[in-house]
LOKOLKOL-995834 format. One line per field, with one value per residue: residue number from 0; residue in one letter; z, x, y of N, C-alpha, C in turn. Coordinates in steps of 0.02 Angstrom, whole numbers. Layout:
<pakols>
n	(NUM,...) .
res	(a,...) .
nzz	(Z,...) .
nxx	(X,...) .
nyy	(Y,...) .
cazz	(Z,...) .
caxx	(X,...) .
cayy	(Y,...) .
czz	(Z,...) .
cxx	(X,...) .
cyy	(Y,...) .
</pakols>
This chain:
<pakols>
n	(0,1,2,3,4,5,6,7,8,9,10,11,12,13,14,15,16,17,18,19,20,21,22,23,24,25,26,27,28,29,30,31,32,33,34,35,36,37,38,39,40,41,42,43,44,45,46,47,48,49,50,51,52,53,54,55,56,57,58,59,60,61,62,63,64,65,66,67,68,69,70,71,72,73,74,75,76,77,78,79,80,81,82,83,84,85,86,87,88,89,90,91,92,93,94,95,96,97,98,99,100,101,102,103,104,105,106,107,108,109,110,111,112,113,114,115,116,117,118,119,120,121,122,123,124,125,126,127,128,129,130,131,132,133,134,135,136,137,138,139,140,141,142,143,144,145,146,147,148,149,150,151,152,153,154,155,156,157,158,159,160,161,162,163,164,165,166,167,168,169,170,171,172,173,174,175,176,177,178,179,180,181,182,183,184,185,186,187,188,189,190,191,192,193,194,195,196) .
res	(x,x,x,x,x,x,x,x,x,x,x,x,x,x,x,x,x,x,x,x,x,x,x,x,x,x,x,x,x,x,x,x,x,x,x,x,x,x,x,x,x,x,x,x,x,x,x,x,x,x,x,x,x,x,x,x,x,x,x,x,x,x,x,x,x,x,x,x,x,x,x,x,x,x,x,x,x,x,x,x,x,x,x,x,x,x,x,x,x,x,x,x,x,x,x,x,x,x,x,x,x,x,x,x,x,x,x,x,x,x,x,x,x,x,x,x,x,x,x,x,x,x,x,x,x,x,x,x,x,x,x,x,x,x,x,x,x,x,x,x,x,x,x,x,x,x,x,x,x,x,x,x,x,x,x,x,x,x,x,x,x,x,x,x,x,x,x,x,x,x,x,x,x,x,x,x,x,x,x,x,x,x,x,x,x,x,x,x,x,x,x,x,x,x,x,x,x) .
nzz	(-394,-463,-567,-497,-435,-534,-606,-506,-492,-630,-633,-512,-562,-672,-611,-530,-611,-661,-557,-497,-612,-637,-530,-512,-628,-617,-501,-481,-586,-705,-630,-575,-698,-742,-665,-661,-788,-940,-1018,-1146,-1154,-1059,-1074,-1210,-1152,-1075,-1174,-1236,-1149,-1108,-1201,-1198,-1070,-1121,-1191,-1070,-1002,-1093,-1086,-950,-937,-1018,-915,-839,-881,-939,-803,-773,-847,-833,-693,-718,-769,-730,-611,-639,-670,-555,-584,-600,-473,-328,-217,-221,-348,-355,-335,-448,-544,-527,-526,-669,-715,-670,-730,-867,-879,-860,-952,-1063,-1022,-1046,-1187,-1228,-1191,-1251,-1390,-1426,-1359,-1324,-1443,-1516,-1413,-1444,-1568,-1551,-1481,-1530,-1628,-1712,-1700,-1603,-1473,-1516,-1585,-1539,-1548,-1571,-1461,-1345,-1404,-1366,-1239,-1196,-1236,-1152,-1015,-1039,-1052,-924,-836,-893,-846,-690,-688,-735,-640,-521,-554,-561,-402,-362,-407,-376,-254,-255,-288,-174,-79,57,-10,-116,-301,-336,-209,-174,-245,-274,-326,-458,-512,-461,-364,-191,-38,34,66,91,52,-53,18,130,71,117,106,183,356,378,505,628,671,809,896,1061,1116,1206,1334) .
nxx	(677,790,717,623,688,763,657,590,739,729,616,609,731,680,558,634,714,619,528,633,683,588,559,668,688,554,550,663,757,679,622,734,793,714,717,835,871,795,669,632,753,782,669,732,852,776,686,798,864,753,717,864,807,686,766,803,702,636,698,675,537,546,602,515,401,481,498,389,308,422,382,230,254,306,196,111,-61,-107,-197,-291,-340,-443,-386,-295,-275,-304,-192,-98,-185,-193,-69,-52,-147,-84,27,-9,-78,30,101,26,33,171,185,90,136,295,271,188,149,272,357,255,304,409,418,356,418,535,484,524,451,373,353,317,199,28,-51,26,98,-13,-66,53,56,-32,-28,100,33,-43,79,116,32,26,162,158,57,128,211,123,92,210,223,115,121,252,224,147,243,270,213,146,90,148,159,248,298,202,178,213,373,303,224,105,-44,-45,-100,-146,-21,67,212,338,403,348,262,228,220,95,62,112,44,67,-10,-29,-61,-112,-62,-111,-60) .
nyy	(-4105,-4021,-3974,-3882,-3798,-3758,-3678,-3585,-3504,-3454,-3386,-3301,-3214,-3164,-3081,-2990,-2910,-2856,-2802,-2730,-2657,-2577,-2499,-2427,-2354,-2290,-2216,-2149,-2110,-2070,-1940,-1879,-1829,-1761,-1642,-1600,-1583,-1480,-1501,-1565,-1601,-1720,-1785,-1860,-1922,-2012,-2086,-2144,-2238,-2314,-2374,-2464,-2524,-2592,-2715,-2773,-2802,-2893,-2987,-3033,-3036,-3165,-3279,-3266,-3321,-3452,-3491,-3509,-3600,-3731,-3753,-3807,-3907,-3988,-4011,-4078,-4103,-4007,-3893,-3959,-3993,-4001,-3942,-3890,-3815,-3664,-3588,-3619,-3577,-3437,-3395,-3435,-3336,-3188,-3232,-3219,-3100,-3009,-3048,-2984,-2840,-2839,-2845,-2737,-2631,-2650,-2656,-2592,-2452,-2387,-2379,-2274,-2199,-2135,-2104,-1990,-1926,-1908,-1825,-1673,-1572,-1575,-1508,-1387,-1401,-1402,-1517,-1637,-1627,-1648,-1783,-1847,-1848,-1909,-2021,-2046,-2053,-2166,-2256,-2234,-2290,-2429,-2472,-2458,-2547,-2680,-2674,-2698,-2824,-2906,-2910,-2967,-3072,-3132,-3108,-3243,-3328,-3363,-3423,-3528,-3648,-3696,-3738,-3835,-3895,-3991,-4091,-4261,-4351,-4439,-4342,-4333,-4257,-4202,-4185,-4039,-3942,-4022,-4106,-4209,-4300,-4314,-4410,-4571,-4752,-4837,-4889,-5065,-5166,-5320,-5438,-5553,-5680,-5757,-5895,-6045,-6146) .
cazz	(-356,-504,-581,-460,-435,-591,-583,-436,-506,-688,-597,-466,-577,-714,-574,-484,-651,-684,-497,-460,-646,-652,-475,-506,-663,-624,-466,-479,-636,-716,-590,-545,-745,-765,-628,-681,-857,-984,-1024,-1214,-1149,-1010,-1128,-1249,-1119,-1033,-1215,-1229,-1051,-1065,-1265,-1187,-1023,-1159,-1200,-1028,-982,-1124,-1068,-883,-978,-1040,-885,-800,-929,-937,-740,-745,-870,-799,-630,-724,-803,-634,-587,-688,-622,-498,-614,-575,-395,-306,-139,-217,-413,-370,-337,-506,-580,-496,-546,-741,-730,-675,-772,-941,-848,-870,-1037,-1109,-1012,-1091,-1255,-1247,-1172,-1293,-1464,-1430,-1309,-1346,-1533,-1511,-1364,-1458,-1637,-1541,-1440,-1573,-1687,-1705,-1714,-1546,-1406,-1553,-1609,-1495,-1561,-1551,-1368,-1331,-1408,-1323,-1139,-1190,-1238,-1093,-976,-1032,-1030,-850,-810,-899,-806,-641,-687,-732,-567,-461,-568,-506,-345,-344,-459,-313,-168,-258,-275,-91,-36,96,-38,-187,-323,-330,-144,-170,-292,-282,-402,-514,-522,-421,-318,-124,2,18,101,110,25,-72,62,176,77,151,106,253,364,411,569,632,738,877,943,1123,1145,1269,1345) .
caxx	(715,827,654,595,768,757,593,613,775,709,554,642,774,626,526,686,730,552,509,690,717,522,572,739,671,495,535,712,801,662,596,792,812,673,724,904,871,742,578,645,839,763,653,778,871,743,688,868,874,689,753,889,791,670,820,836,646,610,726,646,481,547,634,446,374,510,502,308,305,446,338,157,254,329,138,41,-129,-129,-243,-373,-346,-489,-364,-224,-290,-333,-125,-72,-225,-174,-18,-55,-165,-48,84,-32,-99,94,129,-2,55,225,148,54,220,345,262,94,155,358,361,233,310,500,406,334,469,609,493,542,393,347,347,275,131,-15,-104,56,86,-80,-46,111,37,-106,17,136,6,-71,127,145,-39,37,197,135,30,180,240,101,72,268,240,81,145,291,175,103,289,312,177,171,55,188,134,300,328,150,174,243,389,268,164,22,-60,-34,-157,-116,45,112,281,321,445,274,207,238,169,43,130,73,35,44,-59,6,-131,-96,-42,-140,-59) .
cayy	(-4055,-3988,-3950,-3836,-3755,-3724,-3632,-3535,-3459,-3411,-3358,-3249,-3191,-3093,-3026,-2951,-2865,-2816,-2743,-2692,-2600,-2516,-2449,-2370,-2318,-2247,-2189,-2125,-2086,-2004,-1871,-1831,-1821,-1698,-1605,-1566,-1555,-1458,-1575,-1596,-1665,-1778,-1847,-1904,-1931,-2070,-2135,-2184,-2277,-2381,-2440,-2505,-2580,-2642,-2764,-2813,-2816,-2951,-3069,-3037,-3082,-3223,-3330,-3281,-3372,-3522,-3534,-3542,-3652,-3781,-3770,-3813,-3949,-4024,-3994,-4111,-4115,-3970,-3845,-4009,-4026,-3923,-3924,-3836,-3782,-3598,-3558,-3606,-3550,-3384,-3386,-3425,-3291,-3173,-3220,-3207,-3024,-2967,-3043,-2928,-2791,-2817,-2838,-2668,-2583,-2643,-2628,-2522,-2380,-2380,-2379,-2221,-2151,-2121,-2061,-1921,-1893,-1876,-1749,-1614,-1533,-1592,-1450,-1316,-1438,-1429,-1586,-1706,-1620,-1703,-1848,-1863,-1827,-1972,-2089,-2049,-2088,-2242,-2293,-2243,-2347,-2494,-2477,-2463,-2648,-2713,-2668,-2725,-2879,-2905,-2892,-2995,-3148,-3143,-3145,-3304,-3363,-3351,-3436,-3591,-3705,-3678,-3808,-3875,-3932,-3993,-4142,-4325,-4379,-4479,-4307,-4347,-4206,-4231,-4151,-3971,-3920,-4095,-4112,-4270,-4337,-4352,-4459,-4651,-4812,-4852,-4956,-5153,-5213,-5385,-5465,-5602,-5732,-5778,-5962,-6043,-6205) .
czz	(-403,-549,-565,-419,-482,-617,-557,-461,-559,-665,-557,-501,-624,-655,-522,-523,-650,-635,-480,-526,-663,-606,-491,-559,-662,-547,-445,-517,-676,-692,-568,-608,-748,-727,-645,-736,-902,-999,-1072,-1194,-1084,-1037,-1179,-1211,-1074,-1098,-1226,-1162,-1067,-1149,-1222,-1109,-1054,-1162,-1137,-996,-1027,-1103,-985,-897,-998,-969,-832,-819,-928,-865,-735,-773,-849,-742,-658,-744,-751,-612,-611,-650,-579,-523,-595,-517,-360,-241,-151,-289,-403,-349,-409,-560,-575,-525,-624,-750,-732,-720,-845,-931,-888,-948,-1082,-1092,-1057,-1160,-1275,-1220,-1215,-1366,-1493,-1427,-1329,-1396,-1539,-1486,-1411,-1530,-1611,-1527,-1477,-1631,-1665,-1696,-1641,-1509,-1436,-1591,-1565,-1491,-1541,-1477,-1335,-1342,-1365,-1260,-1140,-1195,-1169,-1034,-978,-1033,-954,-816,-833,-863,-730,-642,-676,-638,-537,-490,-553,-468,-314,-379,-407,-242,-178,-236,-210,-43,-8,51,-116,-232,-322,-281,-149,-195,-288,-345,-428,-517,-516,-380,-256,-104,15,87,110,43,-1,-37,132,177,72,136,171,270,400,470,577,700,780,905,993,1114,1207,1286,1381) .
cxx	(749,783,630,634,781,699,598,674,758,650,585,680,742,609,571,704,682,529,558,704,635,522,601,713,602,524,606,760,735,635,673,825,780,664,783,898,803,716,626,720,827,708,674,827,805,700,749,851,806,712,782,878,754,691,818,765,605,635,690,590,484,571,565,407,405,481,413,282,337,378,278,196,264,256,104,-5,-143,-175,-302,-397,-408,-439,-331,-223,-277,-258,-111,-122,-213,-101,-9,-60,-152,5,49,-46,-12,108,86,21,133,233,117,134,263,339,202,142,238,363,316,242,384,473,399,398,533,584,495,516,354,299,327,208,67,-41,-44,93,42,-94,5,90,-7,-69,74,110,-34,9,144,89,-2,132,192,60,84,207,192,85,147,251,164,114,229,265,160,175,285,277,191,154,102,154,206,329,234,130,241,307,352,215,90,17,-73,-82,-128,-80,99,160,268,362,392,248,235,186,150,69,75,75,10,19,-42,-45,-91,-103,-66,-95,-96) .
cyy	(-4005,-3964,-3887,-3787,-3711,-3650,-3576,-3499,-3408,-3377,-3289,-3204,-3125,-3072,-2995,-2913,-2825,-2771,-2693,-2647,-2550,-2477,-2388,-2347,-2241,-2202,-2147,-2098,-2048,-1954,-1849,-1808,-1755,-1631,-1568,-1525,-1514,-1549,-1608,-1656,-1709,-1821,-1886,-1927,-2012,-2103,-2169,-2225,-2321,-2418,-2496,-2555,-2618,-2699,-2817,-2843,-2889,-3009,-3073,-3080,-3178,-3291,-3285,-3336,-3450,-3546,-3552,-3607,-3726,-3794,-3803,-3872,-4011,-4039,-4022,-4126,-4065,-3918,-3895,-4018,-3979,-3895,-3884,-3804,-3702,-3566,-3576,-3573,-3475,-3361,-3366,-3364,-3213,-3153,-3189,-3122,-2984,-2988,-2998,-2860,-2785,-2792,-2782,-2623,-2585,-2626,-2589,-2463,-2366,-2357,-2291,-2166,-2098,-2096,-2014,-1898,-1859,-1836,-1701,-1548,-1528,-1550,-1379,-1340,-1454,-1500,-1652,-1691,-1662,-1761,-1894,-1890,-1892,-2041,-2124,-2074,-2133,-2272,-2302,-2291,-2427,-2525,-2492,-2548,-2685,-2717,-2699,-2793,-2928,-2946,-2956,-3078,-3171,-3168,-3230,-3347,-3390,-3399,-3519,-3656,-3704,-3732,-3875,-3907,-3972,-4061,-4185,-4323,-4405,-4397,-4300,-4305,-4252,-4193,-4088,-3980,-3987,-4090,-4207,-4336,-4339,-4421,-4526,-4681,-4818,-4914,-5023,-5153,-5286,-5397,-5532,-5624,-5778,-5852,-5976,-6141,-6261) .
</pakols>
């Protein structure tokens, strides 16, 4: 129980940072940045701001990772089960889907995006303009994964066959959807032979 409590919070708690800060970010602070301000001071202006969600996006990363991990561990045997395998298999796959995405976001596309951005040379250099614009939008492609890999690695959360309501204390897979307070020893019956006087 305190297992899968566990789970479910570090689980919930990254992909609420990760959907709820790629929202407000992609879809609200920088188009009302670049609207107020010139290109050049809303782009130093929104490299400042994803550094410091960087910060907050790794630790999101990370309590995805703990809670998936707790859960597979709670889960011994359910990657084998054929009844109920293809949710955590789903899930892994998922989760590993986003850890590369983070992995190309934080030290591919970031690290590249904030050299351009802070030369100086920038916005009078055709070629690192172009660079810029190529880099900018394989960041917004790997942003927008992030996001739907979110939103899908949530759906899985959500679902009725979880692996963790799915499995016995002793970590034995149950028949799908059955909980481990189902499962009862099979009960005796006795049998009574009529007395004849």
């Amino acid at each position: 129980m305190l297992m899968t409590l566990a789970a479910n919070m570090a689980s919930l708690t990254g992909l609420s940072l990760i959907i709820g800060g790629t929202l407000a970010l992609g879809a609200f602070t920088a188009p009302v940045l670049f609207q107020q301000f010139s290109r050049p001071e809303a782009g130093t202006a929104m490299t400042v701001i994803f550094r410091r969600y960087d910060v907050v996006l790794t630790v999101a990363f990370a309590l995805v990772i703990i809670g998936e991990a707790l859960r597979l561990w709670h889960c011994q045997g359910c990657l084998m089960n054929p009844m109920i395998g293809w949710l955590p298999t789903a899930r892994v796959a998922a989760t590993a889907l986003l850890v590369i995405a983070m992995i190309l976001g934080l030290f591919v596309l970031s690290p590249k995006l904030e050299a351009l951005q802070t030369d100086p040379t920038l916005h009078t250099d055709s070629v690192k303009m172009a660079a810029f614009q190529t880099v900018h939008k394989q960041s917004e492609q790997v942003y927008k994964a992030k996001l739907m890999l979110g939103l899908i690695l949530l759906a899985l959360l959500a679902t009725e066959f979880a692996c963790a309501g799915c499995m016995t204390p002793m970590h034995k897979p149950c028949p799908m959807g059955a909980t481990s307070s189902s499962v009862e020893a099979p009960a005796t019956t006795t049998s009574t032979t009529p007395h004849h006087s």
